[in-house]
N, C-alpha and C positions, 0 to 999 in steps of 0.2 A: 242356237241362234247367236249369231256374232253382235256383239255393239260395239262402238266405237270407242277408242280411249280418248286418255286424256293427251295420249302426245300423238296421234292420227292428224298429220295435216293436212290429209285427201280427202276431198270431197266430190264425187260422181255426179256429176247431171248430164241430159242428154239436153240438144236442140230439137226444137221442129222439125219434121221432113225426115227421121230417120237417119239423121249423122251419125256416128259414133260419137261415144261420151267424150268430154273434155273435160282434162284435170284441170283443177282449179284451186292455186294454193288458196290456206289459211295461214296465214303467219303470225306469230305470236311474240311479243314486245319482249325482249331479255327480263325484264322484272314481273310479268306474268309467267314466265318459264318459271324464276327462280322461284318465284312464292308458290310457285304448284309442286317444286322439287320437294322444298320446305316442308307442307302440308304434308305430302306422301309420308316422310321420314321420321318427324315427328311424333303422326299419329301413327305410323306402323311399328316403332322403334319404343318400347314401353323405357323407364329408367332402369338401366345397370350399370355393372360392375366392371370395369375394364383395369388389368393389371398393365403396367410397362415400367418405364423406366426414366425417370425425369431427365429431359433437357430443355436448354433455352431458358429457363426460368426467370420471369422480370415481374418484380414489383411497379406498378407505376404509380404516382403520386396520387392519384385517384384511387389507391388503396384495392384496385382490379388485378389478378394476376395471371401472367399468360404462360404460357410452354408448352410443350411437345411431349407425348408419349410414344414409345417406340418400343421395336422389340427387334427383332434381327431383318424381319422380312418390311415392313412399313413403320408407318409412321402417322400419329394423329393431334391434329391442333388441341388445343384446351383452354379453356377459360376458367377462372374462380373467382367471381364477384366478393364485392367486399366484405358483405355480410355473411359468404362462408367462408372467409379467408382466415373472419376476427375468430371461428371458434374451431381453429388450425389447434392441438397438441402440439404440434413440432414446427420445426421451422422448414421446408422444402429447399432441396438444394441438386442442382446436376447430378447424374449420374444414382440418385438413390430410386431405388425401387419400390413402386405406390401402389394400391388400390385405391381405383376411384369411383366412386360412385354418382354418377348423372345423369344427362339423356343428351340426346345426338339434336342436333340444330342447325340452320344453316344461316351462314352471316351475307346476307345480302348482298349490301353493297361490294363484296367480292365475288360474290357467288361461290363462296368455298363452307364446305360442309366444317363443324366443330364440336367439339363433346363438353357442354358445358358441366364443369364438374360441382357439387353440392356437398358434397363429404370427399375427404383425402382420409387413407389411413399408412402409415411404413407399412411393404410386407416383409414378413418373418415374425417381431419380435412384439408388432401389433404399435400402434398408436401410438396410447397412454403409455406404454415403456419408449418406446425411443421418445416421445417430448418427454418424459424423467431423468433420461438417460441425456438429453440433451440441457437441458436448464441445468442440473446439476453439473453437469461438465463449465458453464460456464458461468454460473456463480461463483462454483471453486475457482475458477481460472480470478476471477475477480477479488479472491480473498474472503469473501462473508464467512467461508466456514472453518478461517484460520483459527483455531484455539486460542491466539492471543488477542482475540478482541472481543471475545466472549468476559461479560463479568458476573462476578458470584453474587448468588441470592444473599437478601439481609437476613441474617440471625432471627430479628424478633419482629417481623413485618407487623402492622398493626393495621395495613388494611390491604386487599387482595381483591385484584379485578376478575372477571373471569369473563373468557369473550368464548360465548358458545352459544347452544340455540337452548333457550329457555324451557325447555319440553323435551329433550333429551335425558339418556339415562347418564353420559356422563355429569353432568351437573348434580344430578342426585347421587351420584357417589362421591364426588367431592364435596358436597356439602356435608354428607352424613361423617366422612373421613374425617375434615375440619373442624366440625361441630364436635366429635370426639377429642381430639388434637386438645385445641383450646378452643373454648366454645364460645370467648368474649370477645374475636377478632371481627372485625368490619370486614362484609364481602360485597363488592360491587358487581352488579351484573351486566353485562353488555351481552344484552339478547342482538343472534345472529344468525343466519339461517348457515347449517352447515354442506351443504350440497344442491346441488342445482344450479341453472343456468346465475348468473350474476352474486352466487355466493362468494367467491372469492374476493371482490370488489366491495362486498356489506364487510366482511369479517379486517381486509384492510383498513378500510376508514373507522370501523369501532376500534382496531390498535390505533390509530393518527387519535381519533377519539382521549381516547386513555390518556394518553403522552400531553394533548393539548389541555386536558382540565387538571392532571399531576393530583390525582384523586387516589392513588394507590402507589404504595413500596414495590411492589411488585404483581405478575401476571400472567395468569393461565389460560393459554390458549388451545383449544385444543375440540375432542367429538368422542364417541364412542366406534369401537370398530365398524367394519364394513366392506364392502368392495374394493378396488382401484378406482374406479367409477364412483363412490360414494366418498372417497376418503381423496377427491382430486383437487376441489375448494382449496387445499393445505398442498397441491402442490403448484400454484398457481403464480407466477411470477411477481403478481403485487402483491401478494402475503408476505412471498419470501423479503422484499424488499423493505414491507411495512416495518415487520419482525426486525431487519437487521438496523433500521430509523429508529428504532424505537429508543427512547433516552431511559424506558422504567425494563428493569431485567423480566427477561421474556423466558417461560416453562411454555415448552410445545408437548401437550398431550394429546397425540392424535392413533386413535386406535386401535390394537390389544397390543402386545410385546414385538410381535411377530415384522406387525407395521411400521415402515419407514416410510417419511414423507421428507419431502424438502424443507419444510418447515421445523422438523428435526434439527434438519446440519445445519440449518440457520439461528435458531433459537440457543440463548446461552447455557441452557441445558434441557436435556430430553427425558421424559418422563413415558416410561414403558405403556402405562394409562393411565386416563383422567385420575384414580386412587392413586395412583403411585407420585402423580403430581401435588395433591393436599398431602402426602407425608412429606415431601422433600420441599415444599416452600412455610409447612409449620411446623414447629417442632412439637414435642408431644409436652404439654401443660404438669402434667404430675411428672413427670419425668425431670423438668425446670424445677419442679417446687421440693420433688425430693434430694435435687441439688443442693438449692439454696438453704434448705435443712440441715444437710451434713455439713455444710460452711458458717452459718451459725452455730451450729453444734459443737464445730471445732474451733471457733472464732477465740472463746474467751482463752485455752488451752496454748492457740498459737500466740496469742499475746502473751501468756507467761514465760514462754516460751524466749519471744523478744526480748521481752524486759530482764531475763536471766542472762542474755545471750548478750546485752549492752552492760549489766554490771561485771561480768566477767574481763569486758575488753578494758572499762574503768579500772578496776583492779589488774590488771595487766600494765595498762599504762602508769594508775599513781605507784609500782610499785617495778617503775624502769628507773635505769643510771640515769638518763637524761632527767628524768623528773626530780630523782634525789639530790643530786650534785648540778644544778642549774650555774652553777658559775664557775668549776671545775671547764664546764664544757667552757665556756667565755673564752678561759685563758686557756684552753687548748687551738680556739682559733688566732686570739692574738699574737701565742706561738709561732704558729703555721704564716700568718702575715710578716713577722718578723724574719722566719727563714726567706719566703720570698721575696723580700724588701732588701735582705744581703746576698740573693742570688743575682739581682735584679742590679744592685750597685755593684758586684764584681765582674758580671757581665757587660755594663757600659764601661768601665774602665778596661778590657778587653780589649774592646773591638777600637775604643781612642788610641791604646798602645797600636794592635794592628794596622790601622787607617796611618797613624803618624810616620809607621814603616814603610805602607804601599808608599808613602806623599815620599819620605826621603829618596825612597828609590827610584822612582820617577822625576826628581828634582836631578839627583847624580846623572841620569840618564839625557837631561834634557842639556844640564851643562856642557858633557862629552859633546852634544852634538854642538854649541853656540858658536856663534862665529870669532868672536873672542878668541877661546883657544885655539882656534887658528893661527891669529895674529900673534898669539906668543910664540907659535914655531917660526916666526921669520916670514911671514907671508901677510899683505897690505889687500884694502879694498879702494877703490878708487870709485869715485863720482863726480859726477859733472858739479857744477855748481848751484844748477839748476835739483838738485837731489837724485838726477837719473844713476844709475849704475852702468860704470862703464864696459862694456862686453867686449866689443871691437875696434875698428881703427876708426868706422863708421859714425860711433859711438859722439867719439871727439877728433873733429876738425884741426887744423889748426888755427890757434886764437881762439881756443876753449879753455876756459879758466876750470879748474880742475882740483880738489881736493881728496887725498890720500890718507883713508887712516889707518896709522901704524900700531904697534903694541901699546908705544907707549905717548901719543899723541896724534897730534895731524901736520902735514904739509900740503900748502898752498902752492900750487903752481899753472903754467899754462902752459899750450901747450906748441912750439914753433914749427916744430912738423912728423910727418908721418910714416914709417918705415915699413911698410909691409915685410912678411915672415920673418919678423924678430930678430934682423939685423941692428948691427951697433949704430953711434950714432956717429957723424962724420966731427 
């Protein structure tokens, strides 16, 4: 028996009188196609698993994100709403290769089918290790887990936070650790759930917690071993940040030996497990006392010791030439002043002898050139009357008054005319 479907637009009737049938469409509205496509796919398409290979990927401000899965032969839209974006391990980027986990859908108002996705994971190296593998690459990149800005635990802390979950067993091993250690230290507890959705976020704000009340010297953060999955709270991007905020030095004990978290490379020192963290932020109490034992012990000994070691330098000093002979030494400086005091006057008597030579000899020098000796080999300067110096014919006109000085005087004259190239006069 045939029935009809759902996309059957024909419908058979006959007329009266024995016609043949006449078709007679049914037509159906584009958004009643589409929501019957929808229905079909939906309800025959259970949720799976689809591998490809990310492209197009956009965040949009509405915190929705979109992109493509692909593989050699096709290609498939995708959706990942915000509420499975926020509980992403990793970041999604082009070109890397996913599982997704969703169901197929179709978007209406296009009419284009989409695989809305609910879970992403990396494939190969799984999830949880590539976001590991990722936050640590770029915390480092950022410096948190430079050595130099890591600071050292106090000596003798006097009061200790501990941020973990109240009902755990690492708590009771640090407590039993410290209690042994020294057993009079103050512990403060910041109960925290250590795994589970929104642990990360509790065990942050108990560090911001700690650092805002300045309630303890120092602080152990940390859980007992566990899964990747149990022990992920500690790799959690506001941990690591709280951790590296924190102004009180931060012990990250998370795990057995084996276990590395971000909060590790973050934290100012790493503590193998919760025990091994109450040994390395107390010291051990008789071990202190039988210290301070053998330093009393030696105390009064090293004082004699001293006081031996100062009468000796006494007696070394009352029994030096300086001490014996105190004015011996006197006139051995006033000596010394005196020789310097005659090197000191034979020396400026020197340089007045040399000085009064360079001056003669530069005075004989200056002579030789004066114009004076000139005038005594027979040779005159001549000047206007005005004090010009006569050069040329130019110089003086005729009926320029004109005075000559000779060796041994002057002559006045004028001058009645002019001879060009040192002919006689007429």
């Amino acid at each position: 028996m045939r029935h009809g479907g759902l996309f059957d637009p024909v419908r058979r009737s006959s007329k009266p009188g024995g016609d043949p049938p006449e078709r007679e469409r049914e037509a159906l509205s584009v958004s009643d196609l589409t929501r019957r496509i929808k229905g079909l796919l939906e309800g025959q398409l259970p949720p799976l698993w689809v591998e490809g290979e990310i492209s197009n990927f956009k965040t949009y401000t509405s915190g929705h994100c979109y992109f493509t899965l692909k593989d050699a032969a096709a290609q498939l839209s995708c959706v990942l709403w915000r509420s499975a974006a926020a509980k992403l391990r990793f970041e999604p980027r082009d070109g890397m290769q996913v599982l997704a986990q969703g169901r197929v859908s179709v978007y209406e108002p296009r009419g284009q089918y989409q695989f809305v996705v609910e879970r992403l994971e990396a494939s190969g190296v799984g999830a949880l290790a590539a976001a590991f593998e990722a936050l640590k690459a770029k915390l480092e990149a950022e410096g948190l887990f430079d050595p130099g800005r890591k600071r050292p635990l106090p000596l003798y802390p006097r009061r200790i936070a501990l941020v973990t979950s109240p009902s755990g067993a690492a708590i009771r091993d640090m407590f039993k650790v410290i209690a042994r250690r020294w057993p009079k230290l103050e512990l403060i507890i910041a109960p925290v759930p250590v795994q589970g959705e929104g642990a990360a976020a509790k065990i942050a704000a108990a560090i911001r917690a700690v650092n805002a009340a300045r309630c303890a010297d120092v602080m152990i953060v940390g859980r007992g071993g566990g899964s990747l999955e149990d022990l992920w709270a500690f790799n959690e991007e506001v941990v690591a940040r709280a951790i590296a905020a924190s102004e009180i030095p931060v012990v990250s004990a998370v795990g057995h030996e084996v276990d590395f978290t971000i909060a590790d490379f973050v934290a100012d020192v790493r503590a193998a497990t919760p025990s091994q963290a109450g040994e390395l932020v107390v010291p051990e109490y008789a071990a202190v006392l039988e210290h301070l034992n053998r330093l009393q012990a030696a105390l009064p000994e090293a004082l004699v010791a001293r006081v031996e070691l100062a009468r000796e330098r006494l007696r070394a000093l009352a029994g030096s030439w300086a001490l014996r002979h105190p004015e011996e030494r006197l006139q051995q400086h006033r000596q010394r002043l005196d020789e310097l005091q005659e090197r000191l006057s034979l020396g400026g008597r020197r340089m007045r002898r040399d000085a009064g030579e360079r001056i003669g000899a530069l005075a004989a020098r200056l002579d030789a050139l004066s114009p004076l000796r000139v005038l005594e080999r027979g040779y005159s300067v001549t000047q206007r009357a005005d004090g010009r110096m006569v050069r040329s014919l130019a110089d003086a006109p005729p009926g320029t008054g004109l005075v000559t000085r000779l060796r041994d005087g002057r002559v006045i004259s004028k001058v009645e005319r002019c001879e060009p190239g040192g002919g006689s006069s007429a």
